[in-house]
Each structure stands twice: as structure tokens, then as C-alpha cells.
PAVOMAR-734239 format. One record per residue (C-alpha): x, y, z; residue in one letter; residue number from 1. Coordinates in pm, whole numbers, plus 50000, padded with zeros to 5 digits. Last residue first. Layout:
<recs>
<rec px="X" py="Y" pz="Z" aa="A" i="NUM"/>
...
</recs>
This chain:
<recs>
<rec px="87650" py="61259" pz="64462" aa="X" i="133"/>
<rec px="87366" py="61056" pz="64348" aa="X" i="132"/>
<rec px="87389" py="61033" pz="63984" aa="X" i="131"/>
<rec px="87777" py="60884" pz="64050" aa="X" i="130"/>
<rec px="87597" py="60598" pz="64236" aa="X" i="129"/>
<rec px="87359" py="60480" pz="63964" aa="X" i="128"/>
<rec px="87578" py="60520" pz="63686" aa="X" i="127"/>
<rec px="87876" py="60299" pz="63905" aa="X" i="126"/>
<rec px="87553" py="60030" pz="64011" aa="X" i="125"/>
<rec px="87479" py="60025" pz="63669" aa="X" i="124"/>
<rec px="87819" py="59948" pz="63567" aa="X" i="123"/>
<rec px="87871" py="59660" pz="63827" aa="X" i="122"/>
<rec px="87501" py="59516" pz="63745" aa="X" i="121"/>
<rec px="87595" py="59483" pz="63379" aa="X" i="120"/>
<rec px="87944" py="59374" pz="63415" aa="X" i="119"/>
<rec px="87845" py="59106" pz="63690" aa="X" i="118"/>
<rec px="87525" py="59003" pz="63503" aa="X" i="117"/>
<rec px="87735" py="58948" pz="63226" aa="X" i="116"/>
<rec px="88038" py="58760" pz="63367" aa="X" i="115"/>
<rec px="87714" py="58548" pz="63565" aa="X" i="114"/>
<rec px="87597" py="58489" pz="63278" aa="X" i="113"/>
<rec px="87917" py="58359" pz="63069" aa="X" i="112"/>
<rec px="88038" py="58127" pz="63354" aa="X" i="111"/>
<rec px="87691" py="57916" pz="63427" aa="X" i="110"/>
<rec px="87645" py="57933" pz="63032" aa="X" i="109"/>
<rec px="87973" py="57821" pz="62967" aa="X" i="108"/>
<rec px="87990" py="57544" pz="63236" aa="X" i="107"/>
<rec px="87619" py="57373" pz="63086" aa="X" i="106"/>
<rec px="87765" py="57434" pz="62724" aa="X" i="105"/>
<rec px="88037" py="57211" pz="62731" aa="X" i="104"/>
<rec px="88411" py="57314" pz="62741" aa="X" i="103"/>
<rec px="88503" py="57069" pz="62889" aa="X" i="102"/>
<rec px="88447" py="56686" pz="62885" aa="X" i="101"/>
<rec px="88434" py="56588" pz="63271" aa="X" i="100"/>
<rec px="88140" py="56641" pz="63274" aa="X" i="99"/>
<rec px="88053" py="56757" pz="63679" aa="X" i="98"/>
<rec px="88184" py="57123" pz="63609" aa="X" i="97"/>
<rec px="87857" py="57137" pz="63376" aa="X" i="96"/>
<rec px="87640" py="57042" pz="63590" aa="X" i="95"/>
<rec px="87773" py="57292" pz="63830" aa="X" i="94"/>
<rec px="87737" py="57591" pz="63634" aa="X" i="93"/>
<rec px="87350" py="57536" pz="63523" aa="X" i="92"/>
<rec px="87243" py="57648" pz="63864" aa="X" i="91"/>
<rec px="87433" py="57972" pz="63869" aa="X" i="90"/>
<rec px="87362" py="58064" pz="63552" aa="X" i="89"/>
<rec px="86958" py="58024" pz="63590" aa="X" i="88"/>
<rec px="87037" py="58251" pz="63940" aa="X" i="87"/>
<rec px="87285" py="58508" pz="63753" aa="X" i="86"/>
<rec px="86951" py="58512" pz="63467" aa="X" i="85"/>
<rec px="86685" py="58529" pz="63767" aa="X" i="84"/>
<rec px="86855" py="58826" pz="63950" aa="X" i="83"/>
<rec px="86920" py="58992" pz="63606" aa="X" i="82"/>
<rec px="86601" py="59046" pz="63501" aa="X" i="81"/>
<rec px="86527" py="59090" pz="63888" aa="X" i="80"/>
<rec px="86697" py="59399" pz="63875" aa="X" i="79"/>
<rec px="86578" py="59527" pz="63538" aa="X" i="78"/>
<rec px="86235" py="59475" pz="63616" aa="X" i="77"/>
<rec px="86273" py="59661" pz="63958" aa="X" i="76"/>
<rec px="86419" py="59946" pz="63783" aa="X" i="75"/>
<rec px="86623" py="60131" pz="64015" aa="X" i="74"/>
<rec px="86517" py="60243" pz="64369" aa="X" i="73"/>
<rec px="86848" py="60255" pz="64549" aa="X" i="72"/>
<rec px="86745" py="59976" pz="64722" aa="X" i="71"/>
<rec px="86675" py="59765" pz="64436" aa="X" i="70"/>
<rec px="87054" py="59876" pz="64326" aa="X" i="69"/>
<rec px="87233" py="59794" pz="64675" aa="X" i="68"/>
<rec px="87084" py="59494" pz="64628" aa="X" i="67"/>
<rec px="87197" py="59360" pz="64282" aa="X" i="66"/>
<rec px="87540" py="59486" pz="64410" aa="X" i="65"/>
<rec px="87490" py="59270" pz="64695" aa="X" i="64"/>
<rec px="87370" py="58962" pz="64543" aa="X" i="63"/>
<rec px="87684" py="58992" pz="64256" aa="X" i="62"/>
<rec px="87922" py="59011" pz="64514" aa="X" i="61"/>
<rec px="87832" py="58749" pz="64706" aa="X" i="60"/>
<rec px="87757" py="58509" pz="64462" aa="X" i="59"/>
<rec px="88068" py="58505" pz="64275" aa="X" i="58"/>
<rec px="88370" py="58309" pz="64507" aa="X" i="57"/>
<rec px="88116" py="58132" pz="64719" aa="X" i="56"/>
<rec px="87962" py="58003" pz="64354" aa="X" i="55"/>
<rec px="88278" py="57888" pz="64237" aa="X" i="54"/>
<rec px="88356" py="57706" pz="64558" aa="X" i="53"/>
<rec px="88062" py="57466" pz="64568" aa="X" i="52"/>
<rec px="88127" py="57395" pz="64202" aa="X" i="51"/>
<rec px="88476" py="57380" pz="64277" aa="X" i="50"/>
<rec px="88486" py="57101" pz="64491" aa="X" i="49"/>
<rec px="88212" py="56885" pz="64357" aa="X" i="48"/>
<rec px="88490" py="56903" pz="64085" aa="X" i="47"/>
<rec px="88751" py="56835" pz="64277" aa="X" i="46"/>
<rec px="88604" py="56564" pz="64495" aa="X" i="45"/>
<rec px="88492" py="56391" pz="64192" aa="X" i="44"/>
<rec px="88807" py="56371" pz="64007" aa="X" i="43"/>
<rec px="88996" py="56256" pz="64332" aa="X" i="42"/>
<rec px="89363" py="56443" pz="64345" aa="X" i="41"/>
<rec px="89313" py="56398" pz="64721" aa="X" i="40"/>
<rec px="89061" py="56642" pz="64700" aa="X" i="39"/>
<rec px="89117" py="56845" pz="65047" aa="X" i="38"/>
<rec px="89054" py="56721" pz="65384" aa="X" i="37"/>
<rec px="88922" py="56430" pz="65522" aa="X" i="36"/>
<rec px="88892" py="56197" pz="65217" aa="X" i="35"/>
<rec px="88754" py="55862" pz="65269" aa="X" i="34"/>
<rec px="88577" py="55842" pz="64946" aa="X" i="33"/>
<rec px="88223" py="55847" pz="65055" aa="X" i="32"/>
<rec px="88319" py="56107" pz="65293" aa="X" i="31"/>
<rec px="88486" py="56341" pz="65100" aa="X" i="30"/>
<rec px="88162" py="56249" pz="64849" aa="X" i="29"/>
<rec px="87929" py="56345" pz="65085" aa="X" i="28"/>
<rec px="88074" py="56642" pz="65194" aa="X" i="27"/>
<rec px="88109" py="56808" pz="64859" aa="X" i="26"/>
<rec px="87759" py="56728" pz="64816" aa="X" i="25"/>
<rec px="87635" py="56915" pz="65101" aa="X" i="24"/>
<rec px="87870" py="57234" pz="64990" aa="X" i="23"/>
<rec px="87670" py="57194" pz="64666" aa="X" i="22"/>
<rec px="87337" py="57205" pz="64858" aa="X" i="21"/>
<rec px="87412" py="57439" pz="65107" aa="X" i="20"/>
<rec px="87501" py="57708" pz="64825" aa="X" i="19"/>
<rec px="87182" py="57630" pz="64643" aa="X" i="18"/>
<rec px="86999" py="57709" pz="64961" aa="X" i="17"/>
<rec px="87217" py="58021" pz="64997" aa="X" i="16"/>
<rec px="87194" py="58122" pz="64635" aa="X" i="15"/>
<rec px="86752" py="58058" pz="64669" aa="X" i="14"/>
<rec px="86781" py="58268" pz="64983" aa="X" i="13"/>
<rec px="86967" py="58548" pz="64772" aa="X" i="12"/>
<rec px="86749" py="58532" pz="64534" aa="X" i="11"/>
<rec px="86453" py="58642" pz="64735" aa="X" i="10"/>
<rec px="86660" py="58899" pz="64940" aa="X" i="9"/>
<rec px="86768" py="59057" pz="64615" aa="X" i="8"/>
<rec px="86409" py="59062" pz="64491" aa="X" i="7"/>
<rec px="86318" py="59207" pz="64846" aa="X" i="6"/>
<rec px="86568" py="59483" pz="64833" aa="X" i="5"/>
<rec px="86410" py="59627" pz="65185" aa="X" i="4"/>
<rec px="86342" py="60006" pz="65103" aa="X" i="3"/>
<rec px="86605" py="60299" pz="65164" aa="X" i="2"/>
<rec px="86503" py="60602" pz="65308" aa="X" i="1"/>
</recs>
């Protein structure tokens, strides 16, 4: 019987929050600068832009492998090790998008742990699985 991946669950509502956030501010500054649709080639659009995309494009994937290894039982330390770390990462990303002046260490450290936590949490999840069948 699986239990309910309440670490996962707990950082996913933080993501989601975040998520709402950064799609918020994308908003605001389409409107602000009377653009409808798209970035219109506007510095701030496109980076408000991709910050807000970014973490659509990562979040997901990560959150459910880190759930489908609470649930599976594994090492609840471990998981939410790397729960908070992809979280930390995930905030610092878009600061660093916003400077213009790239590469600076807010963007690397958003990028680098969430390539970690992705590798780490993929592989587990692969040692994890093949022990069960």
C-alpha cells in the first residue's frame, strides 16, 4: 500500500505557489507594457517570461519522481534533502534570469540544482524500481 508522499505534496504546494507568482508577474508586466501576447522583443517580458516557463518545463517532473520515491518508502531524509535543495534552486533561478548580466551565480545555482536533483532523483527512482520487479 502506498502512503501519501507528504514531503512531495509539501513542496509541491510551495512550486505551485511559486509557479502563480512568476506567471503573476509575467502578467503584470504584458500589461504594464501593452503587450497582449508574446514578448514583443521586450527585455522584461522575456525574462519574466522564462522564469515562469523554466520552472513549468522542470517542476513537474522532478515533484513526481520525488513522489513516486516517498511513496515507495525510500529514505524520507534523502527525499526531502533533495525536495528543499530543487525548491532553494528553484527560487534562486529567477533572480538570476532578471540580471541581465549572465552567467551570474543566482541562474547557475537555480540551473545546476535542479540538473542534480534531477540526476539524483532520476537514478534513484531507476534503483528503486528495478529492486521491485
Amino acid at each position: 500500500m502506498l502512503t501519501f508522499p507528504a514531503i512531495s505534496a509539501l513542496t509541491l504546494g510551495a512550486t505551485i505557489i511559486l509557479q502563480m507568482g512568476l506567471a503573476f508577474n509575467t502578467s503584470r508586466a504584458r500589461f504594464k507594457l501593452n503587450q497582449s501576447l508574446g514578448d514583443g522583443g521586450k527585455h522584461e517580458v522575456i525574462a519574466l517570461s522564462r522564469a515562469h516557463g523554466n520552472l513549468a518545463e522542470n517542476a513537474s517532473i522532478v515533484l513526481i519522481t520525488l513522489a513516486l520515491l516517498e511513496s515507495s518508502g525510500a529514505n524520507s531524509i534523502g527525499v526531502a534533502l533533495l525536495a528543499a535543495v530543487f525548491f532553494a534552486g528553484r527560487v534562486f533561478h529567477p533572480f538570476g534570469i532578471a540580471i541581465k548580466k549572465s552567467p551570474n551565480a543566482p541562474r547557475f545555482l537555480g540551473s545546476i540544482t535542479t540538473y542534480m536533483v534531477g540526476f539524483i532523483s532520476g537514478g534513484w527512482l531507476m534503483i528503486t524500481a528495478a529492486q521491485l520487479i
